[in-house]
C-alpha positions as CSV (number, residue, x, y, z in Angstrom):
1,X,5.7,-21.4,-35.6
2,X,2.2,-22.3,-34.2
3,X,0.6,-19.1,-32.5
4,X,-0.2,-21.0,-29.7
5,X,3.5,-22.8,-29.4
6,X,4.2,-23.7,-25.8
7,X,0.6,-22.8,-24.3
8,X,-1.2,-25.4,-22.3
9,X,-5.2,-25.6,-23.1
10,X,-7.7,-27.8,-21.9
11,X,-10.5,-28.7,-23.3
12,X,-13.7,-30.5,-21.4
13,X,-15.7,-32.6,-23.1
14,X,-12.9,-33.6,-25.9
15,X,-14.2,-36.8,-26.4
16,X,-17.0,-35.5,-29.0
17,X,-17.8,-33.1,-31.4
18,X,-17.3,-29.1,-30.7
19,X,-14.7,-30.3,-28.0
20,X,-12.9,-32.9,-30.3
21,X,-12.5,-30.6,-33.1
22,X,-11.9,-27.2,-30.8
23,X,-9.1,-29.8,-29.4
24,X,-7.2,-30.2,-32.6
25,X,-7.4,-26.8,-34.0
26,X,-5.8,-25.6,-31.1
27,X,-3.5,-28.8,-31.3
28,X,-2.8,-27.9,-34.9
29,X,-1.7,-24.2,-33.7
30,X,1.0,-25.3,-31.3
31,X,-0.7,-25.9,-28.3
32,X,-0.3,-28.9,-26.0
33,X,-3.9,-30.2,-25.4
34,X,-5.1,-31.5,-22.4
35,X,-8.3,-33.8,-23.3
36,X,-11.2,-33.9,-20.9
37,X,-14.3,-36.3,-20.4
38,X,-15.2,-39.4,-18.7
39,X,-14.9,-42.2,-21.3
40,X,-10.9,-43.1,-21.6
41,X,-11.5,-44.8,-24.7
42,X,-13.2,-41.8,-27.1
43,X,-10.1,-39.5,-25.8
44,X,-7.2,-42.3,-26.5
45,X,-9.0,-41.6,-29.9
46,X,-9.3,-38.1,-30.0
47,X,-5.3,-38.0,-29.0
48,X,-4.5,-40.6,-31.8
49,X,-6.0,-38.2,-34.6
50,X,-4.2,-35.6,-33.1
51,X,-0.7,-37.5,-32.5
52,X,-1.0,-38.3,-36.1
53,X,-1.2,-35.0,-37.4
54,X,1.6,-33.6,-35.6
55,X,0.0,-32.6,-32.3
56,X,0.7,-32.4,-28.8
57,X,-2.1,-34.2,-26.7
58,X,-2.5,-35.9,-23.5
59,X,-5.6,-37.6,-21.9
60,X,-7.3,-36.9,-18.8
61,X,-10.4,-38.5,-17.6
62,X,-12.4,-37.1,-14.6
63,X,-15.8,-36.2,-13.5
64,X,-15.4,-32.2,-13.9
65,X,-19.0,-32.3,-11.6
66,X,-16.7,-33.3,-8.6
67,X,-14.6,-30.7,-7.2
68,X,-12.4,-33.4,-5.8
69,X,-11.5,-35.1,-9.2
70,X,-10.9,-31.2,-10.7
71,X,-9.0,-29.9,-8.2
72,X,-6.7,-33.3,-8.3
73,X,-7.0,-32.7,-12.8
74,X,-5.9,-29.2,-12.3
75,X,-2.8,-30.0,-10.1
76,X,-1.9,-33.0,-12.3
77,X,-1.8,-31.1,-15.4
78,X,0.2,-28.2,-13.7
79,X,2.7,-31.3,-12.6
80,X,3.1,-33.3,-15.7
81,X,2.2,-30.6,-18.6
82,X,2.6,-27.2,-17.5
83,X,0.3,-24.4,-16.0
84,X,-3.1,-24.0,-18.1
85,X,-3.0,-21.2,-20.3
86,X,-6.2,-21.7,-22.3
87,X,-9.4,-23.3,-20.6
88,X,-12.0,-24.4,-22.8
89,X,-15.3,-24.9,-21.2
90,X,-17.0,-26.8,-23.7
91,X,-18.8,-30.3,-21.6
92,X,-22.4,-30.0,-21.8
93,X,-25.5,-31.9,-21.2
94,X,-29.4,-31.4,-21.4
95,X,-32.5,-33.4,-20.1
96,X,-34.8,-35.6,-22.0
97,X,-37.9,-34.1,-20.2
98,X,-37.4,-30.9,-21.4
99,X,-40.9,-29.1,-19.9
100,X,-40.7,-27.2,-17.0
101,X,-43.8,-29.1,-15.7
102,X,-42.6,-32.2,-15.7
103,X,-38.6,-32.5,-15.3
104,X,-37.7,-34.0,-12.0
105,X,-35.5,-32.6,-9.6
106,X,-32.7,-35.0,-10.7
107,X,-32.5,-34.6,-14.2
108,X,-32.2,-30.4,-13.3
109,X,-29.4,-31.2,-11.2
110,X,-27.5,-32.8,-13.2
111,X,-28.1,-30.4,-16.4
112,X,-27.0,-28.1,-13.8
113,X,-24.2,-29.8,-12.9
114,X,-22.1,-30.4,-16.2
115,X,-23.7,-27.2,-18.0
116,X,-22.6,-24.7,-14.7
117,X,-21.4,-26.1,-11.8
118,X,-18.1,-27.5,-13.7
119,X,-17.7,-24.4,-15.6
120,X,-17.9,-22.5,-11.6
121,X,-15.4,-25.4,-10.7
122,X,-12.9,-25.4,-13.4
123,X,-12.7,-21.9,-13.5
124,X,-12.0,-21.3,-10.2
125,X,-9.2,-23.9,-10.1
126,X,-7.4,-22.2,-12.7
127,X,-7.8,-18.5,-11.4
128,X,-5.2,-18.2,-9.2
129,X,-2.3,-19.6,-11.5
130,X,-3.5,-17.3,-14.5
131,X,-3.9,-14.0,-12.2
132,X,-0.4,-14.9,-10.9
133,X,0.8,-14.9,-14.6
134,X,-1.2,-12.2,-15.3
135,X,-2.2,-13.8,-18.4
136,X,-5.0,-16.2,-18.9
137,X,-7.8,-17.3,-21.2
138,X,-11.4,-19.3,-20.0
139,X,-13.6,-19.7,-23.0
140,X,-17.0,-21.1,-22.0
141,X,-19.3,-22.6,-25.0
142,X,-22.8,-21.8,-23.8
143,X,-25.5,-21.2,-26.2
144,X,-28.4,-19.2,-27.9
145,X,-30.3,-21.3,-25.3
146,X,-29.1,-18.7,-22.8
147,X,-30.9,-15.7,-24.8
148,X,-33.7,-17.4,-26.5
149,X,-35.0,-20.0,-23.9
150,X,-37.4,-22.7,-25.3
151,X,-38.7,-26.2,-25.4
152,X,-36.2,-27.5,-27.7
153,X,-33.2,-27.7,-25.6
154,X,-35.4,-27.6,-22.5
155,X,-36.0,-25.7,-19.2
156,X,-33.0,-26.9,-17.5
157,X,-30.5,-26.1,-20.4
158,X,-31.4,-23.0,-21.2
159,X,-31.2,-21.8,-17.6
160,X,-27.6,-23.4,-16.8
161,X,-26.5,-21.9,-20.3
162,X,-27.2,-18.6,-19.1
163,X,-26.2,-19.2,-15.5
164,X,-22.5,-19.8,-17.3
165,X,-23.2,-17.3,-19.7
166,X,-23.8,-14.8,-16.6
167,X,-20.7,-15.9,-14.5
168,X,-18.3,-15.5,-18.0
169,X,-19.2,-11.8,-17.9
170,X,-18.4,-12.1,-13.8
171,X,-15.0,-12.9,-14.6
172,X,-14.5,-10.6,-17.3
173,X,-15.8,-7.7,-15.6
174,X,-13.4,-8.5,-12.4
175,X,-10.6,-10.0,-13.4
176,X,-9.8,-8.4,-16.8
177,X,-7.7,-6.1,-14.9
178,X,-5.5,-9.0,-14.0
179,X,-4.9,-10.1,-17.7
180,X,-7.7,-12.5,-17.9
181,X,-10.1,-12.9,-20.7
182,X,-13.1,-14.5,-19.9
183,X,-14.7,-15.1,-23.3
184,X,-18.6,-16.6,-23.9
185,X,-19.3,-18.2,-27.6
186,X,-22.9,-18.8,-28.2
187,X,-23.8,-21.8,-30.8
188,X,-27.3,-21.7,-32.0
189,X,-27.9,-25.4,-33.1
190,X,-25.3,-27.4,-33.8
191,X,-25.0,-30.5,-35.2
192,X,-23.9,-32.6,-32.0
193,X,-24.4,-35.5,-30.1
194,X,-26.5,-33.9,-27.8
195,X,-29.7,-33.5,-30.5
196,X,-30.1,-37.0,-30.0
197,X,-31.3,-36.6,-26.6
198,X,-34.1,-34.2,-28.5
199,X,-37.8,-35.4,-28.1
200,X,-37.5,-35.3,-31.8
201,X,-33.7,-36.0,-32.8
202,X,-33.3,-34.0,-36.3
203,X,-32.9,-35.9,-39.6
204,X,-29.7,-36.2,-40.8
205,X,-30.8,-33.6,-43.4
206,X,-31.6,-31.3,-41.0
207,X,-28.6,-31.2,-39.2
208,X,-26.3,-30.5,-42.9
209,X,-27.7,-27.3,-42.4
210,X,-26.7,-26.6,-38.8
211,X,-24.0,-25.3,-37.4
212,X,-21.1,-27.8,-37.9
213,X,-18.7,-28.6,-34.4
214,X,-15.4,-27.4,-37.0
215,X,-17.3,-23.9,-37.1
216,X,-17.7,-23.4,-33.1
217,X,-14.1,-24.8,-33.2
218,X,-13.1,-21.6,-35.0
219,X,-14.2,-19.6,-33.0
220,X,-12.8,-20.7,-29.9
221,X,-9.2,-21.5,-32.0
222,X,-10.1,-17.1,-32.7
223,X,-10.8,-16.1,-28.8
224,X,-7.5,-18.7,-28.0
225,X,-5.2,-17.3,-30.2
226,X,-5.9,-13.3,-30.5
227,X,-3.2,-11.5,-28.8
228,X,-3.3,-11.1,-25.4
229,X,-3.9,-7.2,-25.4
230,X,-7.1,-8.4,-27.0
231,X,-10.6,-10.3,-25.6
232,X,-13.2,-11.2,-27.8
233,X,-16.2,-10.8,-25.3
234,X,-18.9,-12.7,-26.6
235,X,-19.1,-14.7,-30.2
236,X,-22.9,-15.8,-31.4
237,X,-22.5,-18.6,-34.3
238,X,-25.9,-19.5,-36.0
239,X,-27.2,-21.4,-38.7
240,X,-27.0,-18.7,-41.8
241,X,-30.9,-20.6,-42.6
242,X,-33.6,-20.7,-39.9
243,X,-35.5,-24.2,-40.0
244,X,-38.9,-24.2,-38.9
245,X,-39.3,-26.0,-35.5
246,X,-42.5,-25.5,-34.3
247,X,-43.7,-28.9,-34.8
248,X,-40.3,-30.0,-32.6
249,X,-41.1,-27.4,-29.9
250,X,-45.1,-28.9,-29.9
251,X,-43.3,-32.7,-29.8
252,X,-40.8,-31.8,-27.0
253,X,-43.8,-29.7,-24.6
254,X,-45.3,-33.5,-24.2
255,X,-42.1,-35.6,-23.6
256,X,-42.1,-37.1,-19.5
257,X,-45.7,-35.7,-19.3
258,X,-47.6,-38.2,-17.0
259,X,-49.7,-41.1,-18.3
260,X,-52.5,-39.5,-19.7
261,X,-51.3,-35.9,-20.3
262,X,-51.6,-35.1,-23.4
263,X,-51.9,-32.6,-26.4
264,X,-55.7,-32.0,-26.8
265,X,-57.2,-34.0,-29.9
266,X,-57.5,-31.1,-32.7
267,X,-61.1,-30.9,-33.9
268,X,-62.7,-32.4,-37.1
């Protein structure tokens, strides 16, 4: 027996790495997962690796941006799979102008969007079900962005990463009375899709070294499948090695600067 047998968890951006793996660890335990993203195709995928290792999963596109299309998610998955036991928070998103000077109004919104906003959105959608069990988990995978702001995942990022951080300790702190745990991991950098959207996407080299989507996919399988008399808070998973990314901080302070903005010529 699976410690998560006949749990429901679903898992938001499950097309991709940390989401794709945290899907079938928790798959692998017992639990029935419900993948989550936009693109159909990458999720029929996910479902097939899953399928073929003995899981449980079923696939469900939506935009989780629009409370419409999560509210409607929410009530399908209560219809055709069961109430949801585990929610993993996991879609995110950053900017490709990643300085505070030249980022458009836009480009915030929408980092804003996938990286808060749908964490605000799904959580509430699932609140009243799990207080009504009295037993529930939301697990939100924000990032070291949230403590240690900087030009490498950008202005926008690092602010809706500790927006979510912030509301995670909201729920915990009011609802943990009610048998919810409200739990916060914090990846430093991980080897993602989302580095490619880097003024400076790291070497493939570079990323060995990083923390791996399997590892952030432990820890939410360890915040999923502790008893429920137990919450583990707040996880921070880092590289063990800190590379040195000054030069990618000095690369990314330029990128969407206007035409003729520039780094000052370094003297001879």
């Amino acid at each position: 027996m699976g410690l998560l047998d006949g749990k429901v968890a679903l898992v938001t951006g499950a097309g991709t790495g940390m989401g794709a793996a945290s899907a079938a660890l928790l798959a692998a335990d017992g639990a029935t997962v419900v993948l989550v993203g936009r693109r159909r195709k990458i999720l029929d995928d996910v479902a097939a690796t899953i399928t073929a290792q003995g899981g449980h999963a079923v696939v469900r596109p939506a935009d989780i941006t629009s409370q419409e299309q999560v509210t409607a998610l929410v009530d399908g998955v209560r219809q055709d799979v069961g109430g949801i036991d585990i929610l993993v928070n996991n879609a995110g998103s950053s900017s490709t102008v990643l300085n505070a000077r030249w980022i458009s109004e836009a480009e915030w919104r929408q980092v804003m969007d996938v990286n808060m906003t749908a964490v605000f959105l799904l959580s509430q959608a699932v609140l009243g079900d799990m207080i009504a069990r009295g037993e529930g988990t939301i697990i939100t995978v924000s990032s070291l962005a949230a403590v240690n702001p900087n030009l490498l995942g950008g202005a926008a990022y690092g602010a809706a990463k500790a927006a979510a951080r912030n509301f995670m300790t909201y729920l915990h702190n009011t609802f943990r009375g009610d048998g919810l745990r409200a739990i916060t991991i914090l990846p430093g950098e991980t080897a993602t899709p989302i580095l490619d959207n880097r003024a400076r996407p790291p070497r493939e080299d570079e990323r060995l070294a990083m923390v791996q989507p399997e590892d952030v996919a432990r820890a939410v399988h360890l915040a999923a499948s502790m008893p429920a008399r137990t919450v583990v808070q707040e996880l921070v998973i880092a590289p063990t090695r800190q590379r040195d990314t000054s030069a990618d901080i000095e690369i990314s302070r330029w990128a969407g600067a206007p035409a003729g903005v520039g780094p000052k010529p370094s003297a001879s």
